[in-house]
C-alpha positions as CSV (number, residue, x, y, z in Angstrom):
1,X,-203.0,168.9,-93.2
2,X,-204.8,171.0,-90.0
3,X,-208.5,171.2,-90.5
4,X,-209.0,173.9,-87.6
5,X,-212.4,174.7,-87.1
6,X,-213.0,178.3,-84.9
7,X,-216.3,178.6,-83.5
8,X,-217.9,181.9,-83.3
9,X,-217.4,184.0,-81.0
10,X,-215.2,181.5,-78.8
11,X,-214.1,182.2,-75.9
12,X,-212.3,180.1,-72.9
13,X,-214.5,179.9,-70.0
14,X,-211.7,179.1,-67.8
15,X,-208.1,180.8,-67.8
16,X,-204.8,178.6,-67.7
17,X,-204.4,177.4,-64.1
18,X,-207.8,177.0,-63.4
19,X,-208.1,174.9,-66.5
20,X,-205.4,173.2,-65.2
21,X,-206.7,172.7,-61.9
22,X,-209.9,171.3,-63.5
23,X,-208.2,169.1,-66.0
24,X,-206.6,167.2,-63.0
25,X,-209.9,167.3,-61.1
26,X,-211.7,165.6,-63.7
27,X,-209.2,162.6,-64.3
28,X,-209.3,162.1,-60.5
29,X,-213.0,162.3,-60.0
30,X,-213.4,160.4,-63.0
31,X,-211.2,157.4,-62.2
32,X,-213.2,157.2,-58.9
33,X,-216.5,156.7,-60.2
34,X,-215.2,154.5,-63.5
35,X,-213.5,152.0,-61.1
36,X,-216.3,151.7,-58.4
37,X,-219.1,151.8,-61.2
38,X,-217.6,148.7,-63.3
39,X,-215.8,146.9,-60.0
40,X,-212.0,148.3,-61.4
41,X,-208.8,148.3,-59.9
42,X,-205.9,149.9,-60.9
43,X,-202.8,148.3,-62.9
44,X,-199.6,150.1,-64.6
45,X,-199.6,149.1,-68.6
46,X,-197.1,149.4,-71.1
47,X,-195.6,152.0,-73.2
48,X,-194.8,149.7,-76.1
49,X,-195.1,146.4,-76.8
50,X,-193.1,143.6,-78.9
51,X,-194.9,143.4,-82.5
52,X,-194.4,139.8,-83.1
53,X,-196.8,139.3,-79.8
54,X,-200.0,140.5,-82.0
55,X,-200.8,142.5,-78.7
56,X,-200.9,146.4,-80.3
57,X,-204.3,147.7,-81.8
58,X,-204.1,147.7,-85.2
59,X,-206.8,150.4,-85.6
60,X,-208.4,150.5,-89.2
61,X,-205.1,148.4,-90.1
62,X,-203.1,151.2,-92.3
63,X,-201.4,153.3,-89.4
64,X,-197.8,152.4,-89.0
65,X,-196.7,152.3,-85.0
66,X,-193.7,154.3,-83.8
67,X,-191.3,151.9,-83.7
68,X,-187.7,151.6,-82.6
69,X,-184.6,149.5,-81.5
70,X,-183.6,148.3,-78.6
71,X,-179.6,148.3,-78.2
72,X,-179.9,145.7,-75.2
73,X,-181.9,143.3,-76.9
74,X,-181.6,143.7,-80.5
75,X,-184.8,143.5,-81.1
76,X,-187.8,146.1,-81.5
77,X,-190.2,147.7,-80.1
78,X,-193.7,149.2,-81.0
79,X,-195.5,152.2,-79.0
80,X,-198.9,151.4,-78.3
81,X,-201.8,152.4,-80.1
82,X,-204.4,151.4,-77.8
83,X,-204.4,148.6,-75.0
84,X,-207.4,146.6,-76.2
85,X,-205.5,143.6,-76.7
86,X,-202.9,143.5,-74.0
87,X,-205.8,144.2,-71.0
88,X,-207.1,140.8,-72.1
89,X,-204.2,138.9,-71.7
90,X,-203.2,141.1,-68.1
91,X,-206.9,140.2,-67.1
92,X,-205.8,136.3,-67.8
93,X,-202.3,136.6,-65.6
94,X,-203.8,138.3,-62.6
95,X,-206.7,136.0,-62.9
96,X,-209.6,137.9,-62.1
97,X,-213.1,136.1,-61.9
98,X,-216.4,137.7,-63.6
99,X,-217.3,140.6,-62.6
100,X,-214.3,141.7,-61.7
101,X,-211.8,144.5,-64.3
102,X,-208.9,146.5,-64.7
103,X,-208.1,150.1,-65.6
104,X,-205.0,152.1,-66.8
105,X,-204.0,155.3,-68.2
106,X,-203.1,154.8,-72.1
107,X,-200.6,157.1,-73.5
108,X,-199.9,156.7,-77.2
109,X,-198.2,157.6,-79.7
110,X,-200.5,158.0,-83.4
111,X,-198.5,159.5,-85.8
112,X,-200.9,159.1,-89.4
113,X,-203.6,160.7,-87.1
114,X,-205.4,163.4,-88.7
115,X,-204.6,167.0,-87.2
116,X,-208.1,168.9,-85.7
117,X,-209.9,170.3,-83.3
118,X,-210.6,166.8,-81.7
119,X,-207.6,164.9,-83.0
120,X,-203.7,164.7,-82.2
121,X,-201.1,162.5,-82.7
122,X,-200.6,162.0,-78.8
123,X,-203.6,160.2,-76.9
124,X,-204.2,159.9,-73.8
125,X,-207.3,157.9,-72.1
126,X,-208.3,155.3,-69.3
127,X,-208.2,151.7,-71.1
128,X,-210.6,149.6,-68.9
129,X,-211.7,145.9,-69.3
130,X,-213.5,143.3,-67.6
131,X,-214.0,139.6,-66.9
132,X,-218.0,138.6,-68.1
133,X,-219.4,135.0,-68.7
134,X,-221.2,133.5,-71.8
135,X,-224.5,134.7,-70.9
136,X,-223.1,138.4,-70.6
137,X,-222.2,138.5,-74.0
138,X,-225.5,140.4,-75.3
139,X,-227.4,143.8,-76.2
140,X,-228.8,144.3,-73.3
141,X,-225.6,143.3,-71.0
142,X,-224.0,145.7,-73.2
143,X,-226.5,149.3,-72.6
144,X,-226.0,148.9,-68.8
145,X,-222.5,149.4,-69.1
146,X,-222.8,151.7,-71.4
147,X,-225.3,153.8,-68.9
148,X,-223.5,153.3,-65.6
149,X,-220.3,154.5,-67.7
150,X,-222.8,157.6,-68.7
151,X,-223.9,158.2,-64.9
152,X,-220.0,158.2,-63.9
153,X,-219.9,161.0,-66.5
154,X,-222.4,163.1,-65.6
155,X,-221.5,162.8,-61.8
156,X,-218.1,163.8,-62.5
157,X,-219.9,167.0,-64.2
158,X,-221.8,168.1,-62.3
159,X,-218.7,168.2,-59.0
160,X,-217.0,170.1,-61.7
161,X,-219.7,172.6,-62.7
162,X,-220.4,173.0,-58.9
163,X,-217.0,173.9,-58.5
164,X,-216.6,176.5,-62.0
165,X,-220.1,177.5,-62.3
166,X,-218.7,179.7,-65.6
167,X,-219.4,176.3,-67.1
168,X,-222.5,176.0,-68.6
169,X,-222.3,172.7,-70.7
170,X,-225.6,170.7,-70.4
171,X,-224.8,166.7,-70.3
172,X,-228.2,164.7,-71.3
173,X,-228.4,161.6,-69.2
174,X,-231.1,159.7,-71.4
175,X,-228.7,157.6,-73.7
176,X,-230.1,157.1,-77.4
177,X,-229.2,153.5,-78.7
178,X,-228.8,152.8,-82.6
179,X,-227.2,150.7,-84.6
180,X,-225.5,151.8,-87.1
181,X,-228.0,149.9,-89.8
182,X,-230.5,152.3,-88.2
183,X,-228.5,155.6,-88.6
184,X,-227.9,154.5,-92.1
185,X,-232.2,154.0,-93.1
186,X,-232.6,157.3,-91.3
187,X,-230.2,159.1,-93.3
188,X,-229.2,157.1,-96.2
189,X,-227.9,160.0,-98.3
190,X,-225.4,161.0,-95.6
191,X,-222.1,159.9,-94.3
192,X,-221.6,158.0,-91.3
193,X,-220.2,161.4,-89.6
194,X,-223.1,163.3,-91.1
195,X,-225.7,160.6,-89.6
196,X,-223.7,161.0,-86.2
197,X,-224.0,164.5,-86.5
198,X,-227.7,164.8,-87.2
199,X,-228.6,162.2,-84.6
200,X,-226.7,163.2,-82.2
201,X,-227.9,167.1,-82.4
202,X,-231.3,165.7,-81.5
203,X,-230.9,163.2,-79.2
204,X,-227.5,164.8,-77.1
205,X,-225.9,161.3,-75.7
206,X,-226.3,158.0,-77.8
207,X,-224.0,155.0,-78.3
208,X,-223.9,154.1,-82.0
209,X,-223.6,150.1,-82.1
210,X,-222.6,147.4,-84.7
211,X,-219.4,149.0,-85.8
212,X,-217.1,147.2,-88.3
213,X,-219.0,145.3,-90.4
214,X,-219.9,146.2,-94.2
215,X,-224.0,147.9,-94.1
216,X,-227.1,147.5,-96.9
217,X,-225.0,149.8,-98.7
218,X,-221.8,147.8,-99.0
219,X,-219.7,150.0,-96.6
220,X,-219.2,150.3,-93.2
221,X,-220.0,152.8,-91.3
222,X,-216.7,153.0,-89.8
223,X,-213.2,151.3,-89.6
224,X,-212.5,149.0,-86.5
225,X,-210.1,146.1,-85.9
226,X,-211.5,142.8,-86.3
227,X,-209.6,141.1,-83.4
228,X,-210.4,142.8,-80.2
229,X,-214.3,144.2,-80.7
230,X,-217.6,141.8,-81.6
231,X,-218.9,144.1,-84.3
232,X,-222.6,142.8,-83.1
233,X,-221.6,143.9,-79.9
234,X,-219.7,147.5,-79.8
235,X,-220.2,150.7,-80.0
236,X,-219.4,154.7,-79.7
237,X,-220.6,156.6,-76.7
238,X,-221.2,160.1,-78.1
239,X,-222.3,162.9,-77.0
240,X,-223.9,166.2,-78.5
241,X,-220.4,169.0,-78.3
242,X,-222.4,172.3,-78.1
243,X,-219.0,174.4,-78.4
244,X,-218.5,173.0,-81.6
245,X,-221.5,171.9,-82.9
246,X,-220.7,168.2,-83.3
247,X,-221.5,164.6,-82.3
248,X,-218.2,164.4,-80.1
249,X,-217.0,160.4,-79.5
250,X,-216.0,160.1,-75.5
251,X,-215.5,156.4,-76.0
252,X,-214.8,153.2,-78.0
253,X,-216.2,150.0,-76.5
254,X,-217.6,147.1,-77.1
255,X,-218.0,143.3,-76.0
256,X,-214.4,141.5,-76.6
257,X,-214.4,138.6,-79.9
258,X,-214.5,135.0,-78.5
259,X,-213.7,132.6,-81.1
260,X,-216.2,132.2,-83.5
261,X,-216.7,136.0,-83.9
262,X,-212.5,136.6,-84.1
263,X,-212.8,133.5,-86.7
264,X,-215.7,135.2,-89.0
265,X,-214.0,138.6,-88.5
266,X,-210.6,137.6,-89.4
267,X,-211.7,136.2,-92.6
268,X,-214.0,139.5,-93.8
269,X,-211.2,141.9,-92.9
270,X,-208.3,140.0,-94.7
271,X,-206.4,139.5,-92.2
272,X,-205.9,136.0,-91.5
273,X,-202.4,135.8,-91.5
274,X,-203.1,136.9,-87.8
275,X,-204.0,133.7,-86.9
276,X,-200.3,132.3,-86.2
277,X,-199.7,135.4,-83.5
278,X,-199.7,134.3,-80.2
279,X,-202.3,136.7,-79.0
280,X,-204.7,135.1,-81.8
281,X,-203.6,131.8,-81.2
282,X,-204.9,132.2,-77.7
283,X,-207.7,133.7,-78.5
284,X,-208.9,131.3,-81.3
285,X,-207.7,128.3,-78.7
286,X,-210.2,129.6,-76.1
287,X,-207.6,130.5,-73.6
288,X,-208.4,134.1,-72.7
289,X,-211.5,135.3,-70.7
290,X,-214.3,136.2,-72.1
291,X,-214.6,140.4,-71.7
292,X,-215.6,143.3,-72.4
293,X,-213.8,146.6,-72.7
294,X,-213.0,150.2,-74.3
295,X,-211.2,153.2,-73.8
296,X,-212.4,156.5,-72.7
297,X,-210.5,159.5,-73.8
298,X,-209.2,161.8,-71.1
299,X,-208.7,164.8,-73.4
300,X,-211.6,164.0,-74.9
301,X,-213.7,163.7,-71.9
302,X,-211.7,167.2,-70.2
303,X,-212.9,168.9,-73.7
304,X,-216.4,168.4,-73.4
305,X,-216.8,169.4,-69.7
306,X,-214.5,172.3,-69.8
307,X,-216.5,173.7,-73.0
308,X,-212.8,173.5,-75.0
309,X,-212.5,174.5,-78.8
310,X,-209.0,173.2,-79.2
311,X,-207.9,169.4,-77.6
312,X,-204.7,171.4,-77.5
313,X,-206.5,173.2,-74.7
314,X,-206.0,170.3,-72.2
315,X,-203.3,168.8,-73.7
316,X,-199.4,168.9,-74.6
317,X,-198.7,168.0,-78.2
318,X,-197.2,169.4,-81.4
319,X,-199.0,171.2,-84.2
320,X,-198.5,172.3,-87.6
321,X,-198.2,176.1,-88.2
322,X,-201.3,176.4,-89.6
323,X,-203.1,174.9,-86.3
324,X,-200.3,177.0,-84.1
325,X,-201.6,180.5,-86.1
326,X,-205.2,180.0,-86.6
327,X,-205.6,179.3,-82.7
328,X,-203.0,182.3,-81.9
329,X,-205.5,185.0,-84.0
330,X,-209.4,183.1,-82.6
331,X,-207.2,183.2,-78.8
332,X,-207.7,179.6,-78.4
333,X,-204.4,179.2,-76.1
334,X,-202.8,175.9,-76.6
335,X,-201.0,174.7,-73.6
């Protein structure tokens, strides 16, 4: 069921080509600053995976993958719903040393996702990871990503806004850490997307951290897989959507499990019959680098700076006729 949401008085600040012409602007820029930023280089990923591997994200564990058959094989394949698991395993067969990462565009394929102005079933970002040590694995190691990602960001804005000045968009390059126990004793009568909202309508940019695990209240602020993020040590990057008035989430990251986080998390989520998967197996063994990682949504990311009511705007999907007619009478042209 759509939930479309027409801002008043929208209008596209950009026609179709030019929009186009920025769209593929942005992922280039973008990709330039990511990869020198975090010390990235460039690898192809997969489409789909084998499920018995363990390898594909299992999100907030109820959305089914697109699966199918393959006639060669006789076996079966799953498309992707993130790569957080597989970049781990590619960052262990290339063998890259600390400090060093990966990056690939992510196409997938989410089917149970809900339809809005922010969300379709097809997504499309750079999944990014990288090798850290031990003594990496903290707070503090975490922010400084999080801000160079943020200054990669705003430096691809501001080439853009050069280039359109009918943009007008205002990126704050202050980032406002919390965790989510925070957001929850500022606003304890709210919902998690209510506290993101209010915060973030002060503050602008923030990364909202400790996502997963259950809060004072007995619930968590938000769903997240228990085998590829340290819930002490992830977060959201938001920032502050003035088009349509929201906390808008450019990316999920976080600092990877090692074992005795994947151990505790497996066991509070129910899911320890992932132990016996290979992926887990590995992980649980200590065979894998230690990491850490996310994905940053290219729609997402071309909404924000291209002042976009509609992710249909920047991207190809398919819609429900209520989406299709409510953005045909606002004039919000879906490409």
């Amino acid at each position: 069921m759509s939930k479309l949401q027409i801002p008043q008085g929208y209008t596209p600040k950009l026609g179709a080509y030019d929009t186009q012409r920025a769209i593929g602007m942005i992922k280039r820029m973008f990709e330039d600053q990511l990869s020198a930023a975090l010390n990235l280089k460039r690898v192809s990923a997969p489409l789909f995976v084998d499920p018995a591997t363990g390898l594909n994200d299992d999100l907030n564990g109820v959305e089914r993958a697109v699966a199918f058959d393959i006639a060669e094989t006789g076996g079966v394949a799953a498309v992707v719903h993130s790569l957080a698991k597989w970049k781990r395993m590619a960052l262990d067969k290339y063998g890259f040393a600390v400090g060093q990462g990966l990056y690939t565009d992510m196409n997938a394929i989410r089917r149970d996702e809900e339809m809005d102005n922010i969300h379709s079933i097809y997504v499309d970002q750079w999944d990014w990871e990288r090798v850290i040590s031990a003594e990496d694995r903290t707070l503090d190691f975490l922010k400084e990503i999080v801000r160079k990602i943020v200054r990669a960001i705003l430096s691809t804005h501001d080439a853009v806004a050069a280039k359109y000045p009918a943009l007008t968009t205002d990126l704050t390059p202050e980032v406002a850490f919390i965790t989510t126990q925070e957001l929850e004793d500022l606003y304890p009568d709210m919902t998690g997307k209510e506290r993101e909202n209010a915060f973030l309508k002060e503050k602008k940019t923030a990364f909202i951290m400790q996502i997963g695990d259950k809060l004072r209240s007995g619930k968590p602020h938000d769903g997240r897989a228990p085998d590829y993020d340290d819930w002490r040590l992830n977060g959201d990057l938001m920032f502050w959507n003035e088009t349509l008035g929201i906390a808008f989430e450019i990316s999920s990251m976080g600092i990877r499990v090692d074992p005795k986080s994947l151990d505790e998390q497996l066991t509070k989520a129910g899911a320890d019959d992932r132990r016996s998967l290979p992926f887990h197996k590995m992980l649980l063994e200590n065979k894998l680098p230690l990491t850490i990682g996310g994905g940053i949504g290219q729609s997402r990311l071309c909404m924000l700076m291209l002042e976009k009511a509609h992710v249909g705007e920047v991207q190809v999907s398919i819609w429900d006729e209520e989406t299709l007619d409510g953005c045909r009478e606002a004039g919000i042209p879906l490409l």
